[in-house]
C-alpha positions in Angstrom: -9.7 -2.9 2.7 -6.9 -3.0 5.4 -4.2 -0.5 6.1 -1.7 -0.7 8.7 -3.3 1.9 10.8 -7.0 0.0 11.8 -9.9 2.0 12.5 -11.5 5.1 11.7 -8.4 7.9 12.0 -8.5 11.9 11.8 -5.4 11.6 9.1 -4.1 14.9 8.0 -5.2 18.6 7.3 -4.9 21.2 5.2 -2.3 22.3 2.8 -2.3 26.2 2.4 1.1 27.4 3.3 0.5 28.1 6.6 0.0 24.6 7.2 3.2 23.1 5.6 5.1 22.9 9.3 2.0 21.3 10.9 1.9 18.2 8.4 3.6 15.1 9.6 3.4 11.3 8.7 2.7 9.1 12.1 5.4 6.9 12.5 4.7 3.5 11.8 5.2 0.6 13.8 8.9 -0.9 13.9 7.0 -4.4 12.7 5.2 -2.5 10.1 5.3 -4.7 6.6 5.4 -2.4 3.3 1.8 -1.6 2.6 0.2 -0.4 -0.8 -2.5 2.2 -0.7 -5.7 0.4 -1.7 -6.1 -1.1 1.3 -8.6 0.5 3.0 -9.3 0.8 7.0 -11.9 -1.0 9.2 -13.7 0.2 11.7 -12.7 0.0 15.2 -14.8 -2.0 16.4 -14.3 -4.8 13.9 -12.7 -7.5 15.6 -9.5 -8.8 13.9 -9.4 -12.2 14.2 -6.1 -14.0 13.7 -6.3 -17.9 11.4 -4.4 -20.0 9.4 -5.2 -18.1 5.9 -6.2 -20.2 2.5 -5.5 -16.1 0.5 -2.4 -16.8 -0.9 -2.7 -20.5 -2.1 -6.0 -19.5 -3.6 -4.3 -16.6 -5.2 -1.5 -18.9 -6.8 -3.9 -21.0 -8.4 -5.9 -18.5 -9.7 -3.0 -16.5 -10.9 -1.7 -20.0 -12.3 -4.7 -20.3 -14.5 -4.3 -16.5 -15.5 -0.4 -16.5 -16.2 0.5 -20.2 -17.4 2.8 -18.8 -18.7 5.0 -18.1 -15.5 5.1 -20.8 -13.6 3.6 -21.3 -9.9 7.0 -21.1 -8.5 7.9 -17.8 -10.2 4.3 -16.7 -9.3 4.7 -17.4 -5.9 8.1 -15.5 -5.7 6.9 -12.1 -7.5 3.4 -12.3 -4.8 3.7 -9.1 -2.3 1.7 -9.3 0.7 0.8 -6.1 1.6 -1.7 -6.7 4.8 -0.1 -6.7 7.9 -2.0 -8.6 10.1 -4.7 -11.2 9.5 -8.2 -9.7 9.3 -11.1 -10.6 7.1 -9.9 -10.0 3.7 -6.1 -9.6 2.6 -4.0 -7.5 0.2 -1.2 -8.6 -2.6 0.9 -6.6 -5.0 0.7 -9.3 -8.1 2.2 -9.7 -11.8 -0.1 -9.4 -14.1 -0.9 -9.2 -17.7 1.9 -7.2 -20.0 4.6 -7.4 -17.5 2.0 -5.3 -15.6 1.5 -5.6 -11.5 -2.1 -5.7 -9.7 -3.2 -5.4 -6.4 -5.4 -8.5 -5.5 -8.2 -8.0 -2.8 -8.3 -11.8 -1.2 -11.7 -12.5 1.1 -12.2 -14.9 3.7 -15.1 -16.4 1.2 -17.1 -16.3 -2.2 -19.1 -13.2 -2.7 -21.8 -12.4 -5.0 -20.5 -9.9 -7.4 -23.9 -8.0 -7.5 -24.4 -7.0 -4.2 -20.3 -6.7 -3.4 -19.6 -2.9 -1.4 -16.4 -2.6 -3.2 -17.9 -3.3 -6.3 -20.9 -1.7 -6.2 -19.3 1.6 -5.2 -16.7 1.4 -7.6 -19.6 1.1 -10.6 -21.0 4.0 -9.3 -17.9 6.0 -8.7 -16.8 5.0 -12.3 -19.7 6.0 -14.1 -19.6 9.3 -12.4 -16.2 9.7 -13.8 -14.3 9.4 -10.3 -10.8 8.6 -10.3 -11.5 5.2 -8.9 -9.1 2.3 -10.0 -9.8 0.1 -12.2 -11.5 -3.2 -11.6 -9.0 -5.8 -13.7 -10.8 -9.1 -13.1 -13.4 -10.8 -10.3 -13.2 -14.4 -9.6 -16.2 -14.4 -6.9 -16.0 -18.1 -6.2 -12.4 -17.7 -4.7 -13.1 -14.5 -3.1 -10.4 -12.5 -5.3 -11.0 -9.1 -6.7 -7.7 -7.7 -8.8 -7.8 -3.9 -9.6 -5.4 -1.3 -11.0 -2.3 -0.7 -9.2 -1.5 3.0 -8.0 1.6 2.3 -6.5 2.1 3.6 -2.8 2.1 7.5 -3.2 -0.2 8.9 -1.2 -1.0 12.4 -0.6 -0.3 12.4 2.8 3.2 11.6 1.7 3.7 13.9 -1.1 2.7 16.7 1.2 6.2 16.2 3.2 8.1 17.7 0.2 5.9 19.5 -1.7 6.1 23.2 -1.7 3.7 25.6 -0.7 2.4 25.9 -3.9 1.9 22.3 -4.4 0.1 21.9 -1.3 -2.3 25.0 -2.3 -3.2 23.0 -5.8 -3.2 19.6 -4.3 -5.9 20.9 -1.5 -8.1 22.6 -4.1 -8.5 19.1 -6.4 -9.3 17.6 -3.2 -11.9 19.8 -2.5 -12.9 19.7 -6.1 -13.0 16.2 -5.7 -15.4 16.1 -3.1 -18.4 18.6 -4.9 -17.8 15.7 -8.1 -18.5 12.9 -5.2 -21.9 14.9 -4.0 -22.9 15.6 -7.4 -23.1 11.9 -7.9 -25.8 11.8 -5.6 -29.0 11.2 -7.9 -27.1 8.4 -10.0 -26.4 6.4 -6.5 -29.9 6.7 -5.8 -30.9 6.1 -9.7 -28.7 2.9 -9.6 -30.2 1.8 -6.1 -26.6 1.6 -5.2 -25.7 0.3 -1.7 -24.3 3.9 -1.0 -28.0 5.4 -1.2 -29.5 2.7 1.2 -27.0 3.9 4.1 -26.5 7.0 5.9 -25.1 8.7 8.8 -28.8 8.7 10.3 -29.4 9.6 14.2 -28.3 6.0 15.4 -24.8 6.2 13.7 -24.4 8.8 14.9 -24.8 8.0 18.4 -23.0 5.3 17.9 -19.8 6.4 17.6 -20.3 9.1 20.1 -21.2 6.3 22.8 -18.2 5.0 21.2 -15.9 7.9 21.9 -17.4 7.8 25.6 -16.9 4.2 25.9 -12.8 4.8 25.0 -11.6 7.5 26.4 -13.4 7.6 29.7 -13.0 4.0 29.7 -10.1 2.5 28.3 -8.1 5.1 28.1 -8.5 6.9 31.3 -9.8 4.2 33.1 -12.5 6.1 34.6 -16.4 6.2 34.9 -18.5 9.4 34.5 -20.8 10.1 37.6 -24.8 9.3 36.3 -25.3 13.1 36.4 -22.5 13.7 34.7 -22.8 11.1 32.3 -26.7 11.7 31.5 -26.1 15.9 31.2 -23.3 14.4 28.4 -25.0 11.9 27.2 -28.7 14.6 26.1 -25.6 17.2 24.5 -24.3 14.2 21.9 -27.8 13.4 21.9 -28.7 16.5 20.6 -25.9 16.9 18.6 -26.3 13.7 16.6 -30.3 14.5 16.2 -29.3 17.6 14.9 -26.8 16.2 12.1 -28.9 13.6 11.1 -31.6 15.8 10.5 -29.7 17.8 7.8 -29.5 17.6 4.2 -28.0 14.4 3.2 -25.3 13.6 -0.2 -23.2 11.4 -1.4 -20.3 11.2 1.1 -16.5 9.1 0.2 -17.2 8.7 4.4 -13.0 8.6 4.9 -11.9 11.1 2.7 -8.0 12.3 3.9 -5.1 12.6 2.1 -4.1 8.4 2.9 -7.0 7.9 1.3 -6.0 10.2 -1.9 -3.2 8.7 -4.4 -1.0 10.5 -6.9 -0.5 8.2 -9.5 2.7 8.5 -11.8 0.3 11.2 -14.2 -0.2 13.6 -11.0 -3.6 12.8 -10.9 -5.7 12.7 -7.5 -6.9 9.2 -7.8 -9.5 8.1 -4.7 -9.1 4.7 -2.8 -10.9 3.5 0.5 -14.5 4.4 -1.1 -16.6 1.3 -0.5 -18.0 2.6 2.4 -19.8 5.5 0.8 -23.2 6.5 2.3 -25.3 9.4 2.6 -24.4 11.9 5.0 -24.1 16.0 5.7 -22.4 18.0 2.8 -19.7 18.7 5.0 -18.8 15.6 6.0 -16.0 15.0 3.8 -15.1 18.6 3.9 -14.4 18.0 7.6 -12.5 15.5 7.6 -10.0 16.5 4.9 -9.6 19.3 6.6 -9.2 18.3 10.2 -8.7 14.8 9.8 -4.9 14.1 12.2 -4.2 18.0 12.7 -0.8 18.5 15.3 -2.2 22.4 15.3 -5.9 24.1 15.2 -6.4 25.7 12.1 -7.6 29.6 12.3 -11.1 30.0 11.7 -10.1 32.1 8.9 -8.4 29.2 7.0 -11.3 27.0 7.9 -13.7 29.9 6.5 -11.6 30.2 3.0 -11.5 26.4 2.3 -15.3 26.3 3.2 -16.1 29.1 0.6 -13.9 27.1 -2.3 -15.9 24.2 -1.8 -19.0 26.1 -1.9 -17.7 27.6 -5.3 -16.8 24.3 -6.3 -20.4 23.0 -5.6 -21.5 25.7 -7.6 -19.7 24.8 -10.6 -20.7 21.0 -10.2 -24.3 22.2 -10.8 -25.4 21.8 -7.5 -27.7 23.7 -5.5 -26.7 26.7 -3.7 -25.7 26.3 0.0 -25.9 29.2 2.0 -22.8 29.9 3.9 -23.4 30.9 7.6 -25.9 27.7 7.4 -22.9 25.6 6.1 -20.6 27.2 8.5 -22.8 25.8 11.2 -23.3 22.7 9.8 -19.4 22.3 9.3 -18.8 23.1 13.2 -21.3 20.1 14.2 -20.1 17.8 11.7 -16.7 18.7 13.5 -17.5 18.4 17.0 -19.1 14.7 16.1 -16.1 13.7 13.8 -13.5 14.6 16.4 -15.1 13.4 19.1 -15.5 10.2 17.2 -11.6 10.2 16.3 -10.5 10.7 20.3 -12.6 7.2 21.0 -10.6 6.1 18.1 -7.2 7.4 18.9 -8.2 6.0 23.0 -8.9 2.6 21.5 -5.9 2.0 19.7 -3.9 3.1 22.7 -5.3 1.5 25.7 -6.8 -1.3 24.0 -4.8 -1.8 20.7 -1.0 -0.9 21.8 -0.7 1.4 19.8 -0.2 4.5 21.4 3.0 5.2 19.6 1.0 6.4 16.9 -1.9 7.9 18.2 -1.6 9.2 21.6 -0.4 12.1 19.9 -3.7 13.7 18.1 -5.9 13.1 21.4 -5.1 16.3 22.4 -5.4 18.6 19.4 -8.4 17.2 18.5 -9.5 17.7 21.5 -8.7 21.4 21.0 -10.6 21.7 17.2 -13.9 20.2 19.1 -13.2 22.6 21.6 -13.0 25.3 19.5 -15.8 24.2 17.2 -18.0 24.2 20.0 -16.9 27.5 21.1 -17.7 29.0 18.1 -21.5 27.5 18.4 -21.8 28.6 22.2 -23.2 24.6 22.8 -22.2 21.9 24.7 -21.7 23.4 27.9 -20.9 20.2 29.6 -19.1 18.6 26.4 -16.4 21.6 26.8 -16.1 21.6 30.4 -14.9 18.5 30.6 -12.7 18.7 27.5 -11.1 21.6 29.6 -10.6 19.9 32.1 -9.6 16.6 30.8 -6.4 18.6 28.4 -4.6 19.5 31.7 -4.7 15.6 32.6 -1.1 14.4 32.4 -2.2 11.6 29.7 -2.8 14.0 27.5 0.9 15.4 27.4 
């Protein structure tokens, strides 16, 4: 699904009291269109393609057939649309059944229903007892998937006026949330579910480091590493991304942060943005709702308490028994390779996409948290050189 902010994005942080100041909401663009929180992110490198789109005829007729009772013309008028930009499937806040409203998932083409990611995830999810939405209806032969409408609350916003206290509960059922998601692990490979046939294996991995070389070197600073340079670099990541992809892997959400997290009009945590789920490190999502678009680096002391609730948590899910210097070391590579992933992502949307308004900002204190993960693992020599010297470049202020 789409949001207005494309690409994989370190969102928010924590929410114990010391972090209330350090919470903010990017600004959005001035030619940002009201969005509604199932829509989900691509990944940067998808390439948005702009067309003349057949989504919201299709979606009249099929809502005509649905409703023929309202009237195309009325239809037409109550249809939000809630994508901002063309790209390979769009987004609409519908009517629906019982004076009801929907959101409608329009793609560029049939689908089979069997083999769909949303879908698929969204069974599994369900039967795990997630707070998934629903799935309303599928017309696969128009490309048009309707599910429950959570309204556009997401935790990310509710943060700004929550009060400490708030925060503190809000953060726990996250983290709850996450031990449920891993303990969901042997049904997604029980149900051969799309989810158990990918993972964050040693090419990902890579991947996305090559990517965060590509961008900010690149595109954003509009430079290129010397070959020494750039091999010494290129054998730390290396090693860094053998080293993940050789852990323990479990069911991962993949973008868990609090944009990703709805409050829906009970208070519930509801989760969106899942159909990417794959297996990964157990404290993959634990990183990034922790860390995910931080404007401060947490203590390690905060990072240390939230690491031993979701160890607890784990515990009471029934699952096996982590111990916590191992996880603590895990947590600090998983950390290093997220962030460095999110400052390709942050350089990309800058230099390339134009929008720099909105993420220029976390380049640098994500730079800091890789910094200090790092730190804390005595590795990477080269990796934090050149982050040193790379925060006292004027770009980065």
């Amino acid at each position: 699904m789409i949001q207005l902010q494309l690409g994989f994005v370190l969102q928010i942080g924590a929410t114990l009291p010391q972090y209330k100041k350090r919470i903010q909401k990017p600004p959005a663009p001035a030619s940002a269109r009201p969005h509604n929180i199932l829509m989900s992110q691509t990944s940067p490198e998808t390439t948005i393609q702009t067309s003349v789109s057949t989504a919201r005829p299709r979606l009249v007729e099929y809502l005509a057939r649905r409703l023929p009772n309202v009237g195309e013309a009325k239809l037409n008028g109550k249809i939000v649309h809630l994508t901002p930009d063309a790209s390979t499937r769009e987004y609409f806040r519908i009517p629906w059944e019982r004076k009801k409203t929907a959101v409608a998932a329009v793609y560029p083409e049939a689908f089979d229903p069997q083999v769909h990611p949303f879908l698929d995830i969204t069974r599994l999810f369900a039967e795990a007892r997630l707070p998934v939405p629903e799935i309303l209806d599928v017309e696969p032969q128009h490309g048009i998937i309707v599910q429950e409408d959570l309204g556009d609350k997401q935790l990310r916003q509710v943060y700004e006026t929550a009060s400490d206290e708030q925060q503190e509960e809000y953060l726990e059922r996250a983290i709850g949330l996450i031990a449920r998601i891993q303990a969901a692990t042997e049904m997604a490979h029980a149900a051969n579910s799309i989810a158990s046939r990918l993972a964050f294996d040693e090419a990902k991995l890579i991947w996305e480091l090559e990517f965060f070389v590509q961008h900010f070197f690149g595109s954003f600073l509009g430079t290129e590493l010397k070959h020494g340079e750039q091999a010494t670099l290129k054998a730390e990541l290396n090693d860094l991304a053998a080293e993940l992809a050789a852990r323990p892997r479990t069911l991962c959400h993949r973008d868990y942060h609090t944009a990703n997290l709805v409050v829906d009009k009970a208070s519930e945590l509801r989760i969106v943005d899942h159909q990417d789920a794959r297996m990964g490190p157990a404290s993959y999502d634990l990183v990034s709702l922790l860390l995910d678009r931080q404007s401060v680096v947490p203590s390690l002391a905060q990072l240390r308490e939230h690491r031993l609730l979701f160890l607890e948590e784990r515990r009471n899910s029934n699952l096996p028994a982590i111990d916590p210097d191992d996880f603590a070391r895990e947590f600090r590579l998983m950390t290093v390779q997220r962030g460095l992933k999110a400052v390709g992502t942050f350089s990309y949307q800058t230099a390339v996409c134009g929008r720099g308004e909105m993420y220029k900002q976390y380049i640098r204190p994500t730079f800091l948290i890789v910094q200090q993960a790092a730190e804390w693992l005595n590795r990477f020599p080269k990796l934090r050189a050149m982050i040193h010297t790379h925060l006292k470049d004027e770009k980065l202020k």
